[in-house]
N, C-alpha and C positions, 0 to 999 in steps of 0.2 A: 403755321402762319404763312398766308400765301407769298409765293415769291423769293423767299428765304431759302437758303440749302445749308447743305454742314460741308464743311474741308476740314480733314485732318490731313495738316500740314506735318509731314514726318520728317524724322532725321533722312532715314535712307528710301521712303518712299511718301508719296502723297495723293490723295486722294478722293472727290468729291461726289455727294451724294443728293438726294433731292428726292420725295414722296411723291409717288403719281396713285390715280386711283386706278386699278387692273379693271375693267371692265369683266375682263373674263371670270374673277373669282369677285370682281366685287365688292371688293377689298382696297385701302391703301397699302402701298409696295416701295418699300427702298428703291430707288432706279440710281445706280450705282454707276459712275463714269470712267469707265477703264482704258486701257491703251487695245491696241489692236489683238494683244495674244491674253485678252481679259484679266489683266494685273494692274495694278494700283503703279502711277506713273514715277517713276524715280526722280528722285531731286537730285539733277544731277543738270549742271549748267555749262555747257561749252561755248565759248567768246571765239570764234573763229571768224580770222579777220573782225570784217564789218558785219558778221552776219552773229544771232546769238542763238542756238539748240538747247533746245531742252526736252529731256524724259530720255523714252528709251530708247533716240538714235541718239545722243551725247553718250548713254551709259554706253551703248553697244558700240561706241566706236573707239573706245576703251581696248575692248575687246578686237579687237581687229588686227591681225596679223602687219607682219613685217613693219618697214619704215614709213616715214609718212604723216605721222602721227600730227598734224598740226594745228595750232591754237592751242587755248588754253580749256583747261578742264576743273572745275569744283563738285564735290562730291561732298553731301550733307553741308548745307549753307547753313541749315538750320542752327548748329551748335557753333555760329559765330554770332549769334544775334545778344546783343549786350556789352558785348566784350569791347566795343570802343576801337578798337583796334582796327578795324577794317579786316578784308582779305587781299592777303597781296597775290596779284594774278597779273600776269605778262607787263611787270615794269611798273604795272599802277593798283593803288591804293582802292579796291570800289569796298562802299558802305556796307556791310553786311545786308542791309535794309532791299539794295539795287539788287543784289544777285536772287533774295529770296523772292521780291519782285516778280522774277523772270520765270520764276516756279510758278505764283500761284497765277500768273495771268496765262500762265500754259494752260494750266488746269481748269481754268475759267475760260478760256475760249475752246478745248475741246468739250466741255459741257456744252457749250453755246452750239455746236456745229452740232451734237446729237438731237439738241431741242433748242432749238433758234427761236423758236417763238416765248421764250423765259431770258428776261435780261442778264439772271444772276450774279447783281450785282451788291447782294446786300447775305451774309453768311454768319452761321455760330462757327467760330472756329475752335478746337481741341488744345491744349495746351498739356504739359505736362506737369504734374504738382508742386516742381520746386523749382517753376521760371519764374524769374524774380522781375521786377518792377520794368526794369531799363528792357528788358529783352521783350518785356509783354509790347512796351509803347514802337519799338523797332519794330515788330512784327504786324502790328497797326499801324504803323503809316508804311509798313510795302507792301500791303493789302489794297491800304486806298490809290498808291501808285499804280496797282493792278487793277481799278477801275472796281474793289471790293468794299466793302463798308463791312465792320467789324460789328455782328449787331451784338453777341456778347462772346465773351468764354466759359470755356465750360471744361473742368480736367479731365482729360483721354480715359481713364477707367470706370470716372461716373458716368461719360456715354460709351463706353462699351458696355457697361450694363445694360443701362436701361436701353439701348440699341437693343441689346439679344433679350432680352424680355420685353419689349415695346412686340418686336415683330414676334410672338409666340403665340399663336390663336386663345391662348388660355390666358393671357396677359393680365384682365380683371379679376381672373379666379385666384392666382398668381400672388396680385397685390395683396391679397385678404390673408392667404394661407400663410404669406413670408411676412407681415407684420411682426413686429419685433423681434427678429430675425436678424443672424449677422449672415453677410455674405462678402465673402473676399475676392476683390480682382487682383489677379495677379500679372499683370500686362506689362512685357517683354517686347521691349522693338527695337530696331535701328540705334535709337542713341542714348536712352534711357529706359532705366526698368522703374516703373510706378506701380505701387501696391496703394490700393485705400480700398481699407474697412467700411460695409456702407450696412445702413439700417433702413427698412422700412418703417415707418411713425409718424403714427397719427396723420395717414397722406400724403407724406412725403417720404421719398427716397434721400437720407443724408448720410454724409460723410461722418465716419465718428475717428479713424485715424488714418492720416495719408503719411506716405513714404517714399521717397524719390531717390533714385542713386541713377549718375550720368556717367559712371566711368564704369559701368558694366552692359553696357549695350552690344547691338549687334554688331558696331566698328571695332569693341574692343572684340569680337571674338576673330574676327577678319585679321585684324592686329598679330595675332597668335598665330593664328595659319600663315601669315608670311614669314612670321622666323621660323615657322617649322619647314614650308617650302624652302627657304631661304638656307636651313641647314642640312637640309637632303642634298640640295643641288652642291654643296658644299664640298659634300659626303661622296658625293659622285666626281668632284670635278676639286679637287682641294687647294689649284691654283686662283682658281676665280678671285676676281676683283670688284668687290661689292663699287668700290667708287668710279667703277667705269659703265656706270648704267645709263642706257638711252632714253632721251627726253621723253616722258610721259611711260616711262616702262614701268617706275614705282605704281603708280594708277592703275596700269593695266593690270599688275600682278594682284593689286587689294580688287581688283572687281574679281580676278578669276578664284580670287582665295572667297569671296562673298557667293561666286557661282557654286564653288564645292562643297560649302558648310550649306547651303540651302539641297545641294544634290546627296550629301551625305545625311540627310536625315531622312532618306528613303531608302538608301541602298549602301552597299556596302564600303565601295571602294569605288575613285573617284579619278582620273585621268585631266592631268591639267597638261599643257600647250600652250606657250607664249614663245611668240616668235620674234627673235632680234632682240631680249632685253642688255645687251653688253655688247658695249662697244669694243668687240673682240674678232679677231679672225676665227680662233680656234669653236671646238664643238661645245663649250659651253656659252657662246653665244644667246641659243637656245637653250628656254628649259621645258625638259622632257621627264615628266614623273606623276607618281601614282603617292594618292593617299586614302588611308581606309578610315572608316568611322572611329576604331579604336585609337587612331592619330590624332584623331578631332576630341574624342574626350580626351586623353592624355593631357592636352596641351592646352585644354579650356576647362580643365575641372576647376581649377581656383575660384575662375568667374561662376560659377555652375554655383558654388559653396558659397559663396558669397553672394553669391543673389537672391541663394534661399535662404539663407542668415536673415535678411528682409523680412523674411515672414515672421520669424522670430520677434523682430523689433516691434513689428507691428503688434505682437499679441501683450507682447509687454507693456506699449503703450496703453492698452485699454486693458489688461489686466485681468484675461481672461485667457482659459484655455484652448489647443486646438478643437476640442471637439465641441464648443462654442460656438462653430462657424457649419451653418447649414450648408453651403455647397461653397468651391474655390472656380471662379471665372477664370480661365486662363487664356489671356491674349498672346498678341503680338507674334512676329515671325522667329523670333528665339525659340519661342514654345515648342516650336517643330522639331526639336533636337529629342529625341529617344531619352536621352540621358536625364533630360529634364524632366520630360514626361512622368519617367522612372521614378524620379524622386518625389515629386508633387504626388505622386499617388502610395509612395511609402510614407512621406508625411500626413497627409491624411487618406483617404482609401479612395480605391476606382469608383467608386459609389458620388461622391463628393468631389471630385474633379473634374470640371466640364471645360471639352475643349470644342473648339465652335468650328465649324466648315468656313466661314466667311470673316475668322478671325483678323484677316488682310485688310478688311473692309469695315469690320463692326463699328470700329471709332467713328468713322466719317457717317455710317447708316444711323446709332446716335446719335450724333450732332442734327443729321436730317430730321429726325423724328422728333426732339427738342422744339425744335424752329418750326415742325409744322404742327405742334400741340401747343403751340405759344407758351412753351415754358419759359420762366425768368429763376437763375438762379439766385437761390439767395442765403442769408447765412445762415449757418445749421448750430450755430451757439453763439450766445449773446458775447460781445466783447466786454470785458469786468474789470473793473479796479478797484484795487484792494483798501480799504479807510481804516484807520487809525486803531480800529476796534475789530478789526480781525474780521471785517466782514466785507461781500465784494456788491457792488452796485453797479448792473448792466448800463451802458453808454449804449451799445446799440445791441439791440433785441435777437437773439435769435426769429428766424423767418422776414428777416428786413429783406427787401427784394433789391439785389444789384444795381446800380444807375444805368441807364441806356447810354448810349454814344453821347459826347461830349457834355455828362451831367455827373453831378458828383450828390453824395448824401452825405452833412456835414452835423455833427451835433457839436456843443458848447457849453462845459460846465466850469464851475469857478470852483476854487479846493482853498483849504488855510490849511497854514502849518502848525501843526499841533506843539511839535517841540524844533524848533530852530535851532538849540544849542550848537552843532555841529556843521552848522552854516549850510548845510544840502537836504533839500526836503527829493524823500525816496516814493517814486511813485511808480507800481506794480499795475501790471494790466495782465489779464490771463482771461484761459476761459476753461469753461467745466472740461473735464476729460471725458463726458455723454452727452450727447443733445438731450436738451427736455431736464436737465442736470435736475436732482432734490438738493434739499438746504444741507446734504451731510456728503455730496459727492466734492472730493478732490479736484481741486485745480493746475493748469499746466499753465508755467505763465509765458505770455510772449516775450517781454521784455521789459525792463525797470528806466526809468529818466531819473536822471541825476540833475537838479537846477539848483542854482547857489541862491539863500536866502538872506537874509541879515541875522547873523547869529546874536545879536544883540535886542531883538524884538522882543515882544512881549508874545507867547501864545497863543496861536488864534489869532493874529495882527495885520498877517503878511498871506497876502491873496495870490492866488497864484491859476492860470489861464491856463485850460488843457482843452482841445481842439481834436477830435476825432474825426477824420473825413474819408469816404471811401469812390474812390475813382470808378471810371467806367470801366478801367483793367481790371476791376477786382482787385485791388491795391489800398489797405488801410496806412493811412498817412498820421502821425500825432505828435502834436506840438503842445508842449508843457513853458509857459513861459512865467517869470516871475513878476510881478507887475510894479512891485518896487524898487527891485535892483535891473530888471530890463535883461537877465539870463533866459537863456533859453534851450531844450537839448530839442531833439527830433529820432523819431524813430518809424522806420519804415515795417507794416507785417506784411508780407506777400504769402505765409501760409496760412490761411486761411480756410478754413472747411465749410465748405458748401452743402447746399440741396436743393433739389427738385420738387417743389409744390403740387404733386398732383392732381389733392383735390381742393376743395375750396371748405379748410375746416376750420373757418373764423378765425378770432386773431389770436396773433402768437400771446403762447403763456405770459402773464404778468412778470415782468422784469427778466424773462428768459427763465424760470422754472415752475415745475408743476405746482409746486404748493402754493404759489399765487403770494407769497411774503414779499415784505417790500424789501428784503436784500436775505443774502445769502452765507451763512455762518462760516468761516475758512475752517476746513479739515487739513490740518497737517498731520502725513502720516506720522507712525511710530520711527521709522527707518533707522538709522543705526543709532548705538546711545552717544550724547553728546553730539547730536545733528544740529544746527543751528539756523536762523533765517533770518532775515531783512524784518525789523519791524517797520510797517508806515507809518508814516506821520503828518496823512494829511487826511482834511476830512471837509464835506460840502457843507459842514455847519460851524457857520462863525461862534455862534453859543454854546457849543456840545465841550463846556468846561469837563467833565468829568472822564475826557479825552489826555488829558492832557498828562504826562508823568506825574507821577505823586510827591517826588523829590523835587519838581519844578511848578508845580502846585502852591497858590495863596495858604489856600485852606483845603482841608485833605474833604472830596466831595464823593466819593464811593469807599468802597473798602480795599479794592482794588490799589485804589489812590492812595489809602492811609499805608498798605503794606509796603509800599514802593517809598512813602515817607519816611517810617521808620527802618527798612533796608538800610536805606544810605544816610540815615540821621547820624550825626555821631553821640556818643552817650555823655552826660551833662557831666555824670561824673569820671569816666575815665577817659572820655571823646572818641573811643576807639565806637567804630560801628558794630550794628549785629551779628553782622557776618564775622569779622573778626572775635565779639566775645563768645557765638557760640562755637566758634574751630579752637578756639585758645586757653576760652576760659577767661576769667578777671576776680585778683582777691578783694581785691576792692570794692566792689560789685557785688560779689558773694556776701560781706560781711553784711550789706543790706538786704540780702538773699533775693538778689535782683539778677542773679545771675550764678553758674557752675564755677568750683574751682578748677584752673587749670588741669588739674588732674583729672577731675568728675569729666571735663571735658573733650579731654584725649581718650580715659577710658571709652564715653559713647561715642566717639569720633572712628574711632579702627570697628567698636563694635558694629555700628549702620556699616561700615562700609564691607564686613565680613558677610551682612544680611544682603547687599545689594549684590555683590559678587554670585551670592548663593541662589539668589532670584536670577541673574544673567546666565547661569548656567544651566537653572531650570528650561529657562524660556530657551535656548539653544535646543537641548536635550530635547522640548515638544516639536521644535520645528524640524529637526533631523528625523523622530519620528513620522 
């Protein structure tokens, strides 16, 4: 779409892209906006004095030998956005919103200086899979402070995909052959590691499972490196006094520990030099020392194990094997670690692990490529809630296209309470765990509303307001409200699974699945014995008597109904219920032969339970096989 670019706004780097056509090959081409030594510019904002710096003279003056060091310095703005809190920087409070600001309007005006005759002032920007609501609308309005307009989001691995297969000359060939196809990104950066599971179907590129971990990023491996520099210098000097460090020398040490984990993933052994960090006379003022690659795994295998634990999760989530996934995307500047490498290609083979030359960049080249195929993301599984009768009924469709900037997509349906007894009508929203889900695939639910009803009503009496609306963040918002008592709960979904529309293949399946039924039957697995679950109790039909408990039932109207009557009926002649005369037995009962004598009924009471055990062990025994 003319005029549009992509920004991926990074934890420790950021960077902006834009489609030109090459005249030379005749072709459209990523044109990629770099700093001057062609690297994606660092988020990195320095408040000195009255003046503000950003990129890579802020980061490089981190860097910078002896005293001197002045103003203030922030590093990754990004992972304060949401947090309410602010950043405190030289005495004062600024918004997270102002310093991210100062990043992306850097980024946008060195774009403007390479191509001035492009306003770029309107961009898809990248987000990570598990920013939540408050961080998404922070990051749109210091976008538009930067003179940006958010024209949507889009999560960091679904365009680094389709970035590194968008620019592949075989791209159309591509689409056809990976058709129902899993492929995994596994993107590793700066401040988060996101993994999403993605499928090509029926023309679109979608999400079937995403995964987001924030505490294993590239600051935490920087993290690492300074207590291990930190215990060397220690090791050399065992007077040192950590609490006599000079202003900005903690900073300077995490960029040069950030310099050696990027220089040790090429070579061996690494020379650091920071000059003046202690306020000391003596020689360990200075620190003077060497670290080798095997320092660096040492001291970052946890995170290493734990990030590829991720992939794990992910497979369990869709519930399929490694060898499932036709090839593993591998981003981000983490990935450049050997160690990782290593491992990614012993969980699945060098055949199947693609790591990309311009992996620095692919997010941002994505995003461009999005914005100039006027893609609109949209949702890649219908949002469901679950009705009284075990069955789930789409509110919004899978393939519903995202709202543009300042529009929202709102639907509105009305629910009765089937059984109020307990004064709280249970209302489950969830979505298939596949896109294109059949009437027998399992559900993962988002989350349940609790509203208080009149536990004194009649069945079916009490109406109750559910309100599904989804924002221009990509943020579904739902309100359950009760319309006689005036409760109401709310629940925010921010993970959400998207897709890419590629091609124009009519409309989305009837009620979000293939089989085109008007709802969709709940599979609950077998999972352990004695699992249990939330029954609902609410349903779109004020009439759908045969809804209703069988014990709380006029007249028993299914059979369903009637078992659930005589369950809990008690019996006329000894009043005790079923349950109780078939675990107990009754002579009373007997002598009408309406029932087992206590004995008859102990006897088959230990015998089922000796068959049940003997089947539990069975089923054990085939599954260890």
């Amino acid at each position: 779409m003319a005029g549009i670019f992509g920004i991926d706004f990074g934890t420790t780097n950021s960077v902006a892209s834009f489609i030109q056509r090459d005249p030379n090959q005749n072709r459209w081409l990523p044109e990629v906006f770099t700093d001057e030594q062609g690297r994606p510019h660092p988020s990195v904002v320095w408040y000195s004095g009255s003046d503000t710096v950003v990129g890579r003279q802020a980061k490089d003056h981190l860097g910078k030998l002896g005293l001197g060091v002045f103003g203030d310095i922030v590093r990754s703005p990004k992972m304060f956005l949401g947090s309410q809190t602010g950043i405190h920087i030289g005495g004062v409070t600024r918004p997270a919103r102002e310093v991210v600001s100062e990043v992306i309007r850097y980024v946008r005006e060195d774009a403007k200086k390479k191509e001035p005759a492009l306003p770029f002032d309107r961009a898809v920007f990248t987000i990570p899979v598990a920013m939540d609501g408050r961080a998404r609308a922070e990051l749109r309005q210091a976008a538009l402070a930067a003179g940006v307009h958010v024209h949507q989001f889009v999560h960091e691995p679904l365009a680094a995909l389709y970035g590194h297969l968008r620019s592949l000359p075989e791209f159309e060939e591509l689409r056809s052959r990976l058709e129902r196809r899993l492929v995994l990104v596994f993107d590793w950066g700066g401040g988060t590691l996101d993994l999403t599971l993605c499928r090509f179907q029926n023309g679109a590129l979608v999400q079937v499972v995403n995964v987001g971990d924030a505490e294993v990023g590239g600051d935490a491996f920087d993290l690492e490196i300074l207590k291990l520099v930190k215990r060397k210098h220690a090791e050399a000097y065992p007077a040192v006094d950590w609490t006599k460090l000079q202003p900005t020398a903690e900073a300077r040490l995490i960029s040069q520990c950030e310099t050696a984990k990027i220089a040790l993933s090429v070579k061996e052994r690494h020379l650091l030099f920071v000059k003046d960090i202690l306020a000391t006379s003596g020689p360990e003022r200075d620190l003077d020392l060497a670290i080798t690659r095997q320092d660096l795994e040492s001291v970052t295998a946890h995170l290493v194990s734990k990030g590829l634990e991720a992939i794990e999760r992910v497979l369990h989530a869709a519930r399929i094997p490694r060898t499932a996934v036709e090839f593993c995307l591998a981003t981000g500047g983490v990935v450049a670690m050997p160690a990782i490498q290593q491992r990614l290609i012993q969980y699945f083979d060098s055949a199947r692990v693609r790591t990309v030359s311009n992996a620095a960049t692919v997010i941002a080249e994505g995003a461009a490529w999005i914005a100039h195929d006027g893609l609109r993301v949209q949702l890649a599984k219908p949002i469901e809630i679950l009705h009284a009768n075990s069955v789930y009924f789409p509110i919004l469709r899978a393939g519903t296209p995202m709202p543009p900037t300042g529009e929202e997509i709102r639907q509105h349906i009305s629910l009765y309470c089937a059984d109020p007894r307990d004064g709280v009508a249970k209302i489950t929203l969830a979505r298939s765990r596949w896109p294109g889900s059949s009437s027998s695939d399992a559900r993962i639910p988002y989350g349940c509303l609790t509203v208080e009803v009149d536990a004194c009503a009649a069945p079916l009496l009490e109406r109750l307001s559910l309100t599904v609306s989804v924002d221009h963040d990509c943020i579904a918002h739902v309100t359950a409200k009760s319309m006689l008592r005036g409760g109401a709960q709310t629940l925010e979904i921010h993970d959400l699974e998207f897709g890419l529309g590629l091609t124009s293949s009519g409309p989305a399946p009837r009620n979000g699945t293939d089989d085109g039924s008007e709802g969709v039957v709940a599979r609950f697995g077998a999972g352990a014995f004695g699992a249990i679950q939330v029954r609902s109790n609410v349903t779109q039909n004020q009439h759908a008597k045969d809804l209703v408990p069988g014990d709380l039932a006029t007249e028993a109207i299914c059979q369903r109904q009637h078992d659930e009557k005589m369950y809990y009926a008690s019996c006329a002649i000894c009043a005790r219920n079923v349950f109780e005369i078939a675990r107990n037995g009754c002579d009373r009962c007997a002598e009408r032969r309406q029932a087992k004598t206590p004995a008859e009924a102990d006897r088959d009471y230990w015998e089922s339970r000796k068959r049940r055990e003997a089947e539990l062990s069975a089923d054990e025994h085939r599954e260890a096989v």
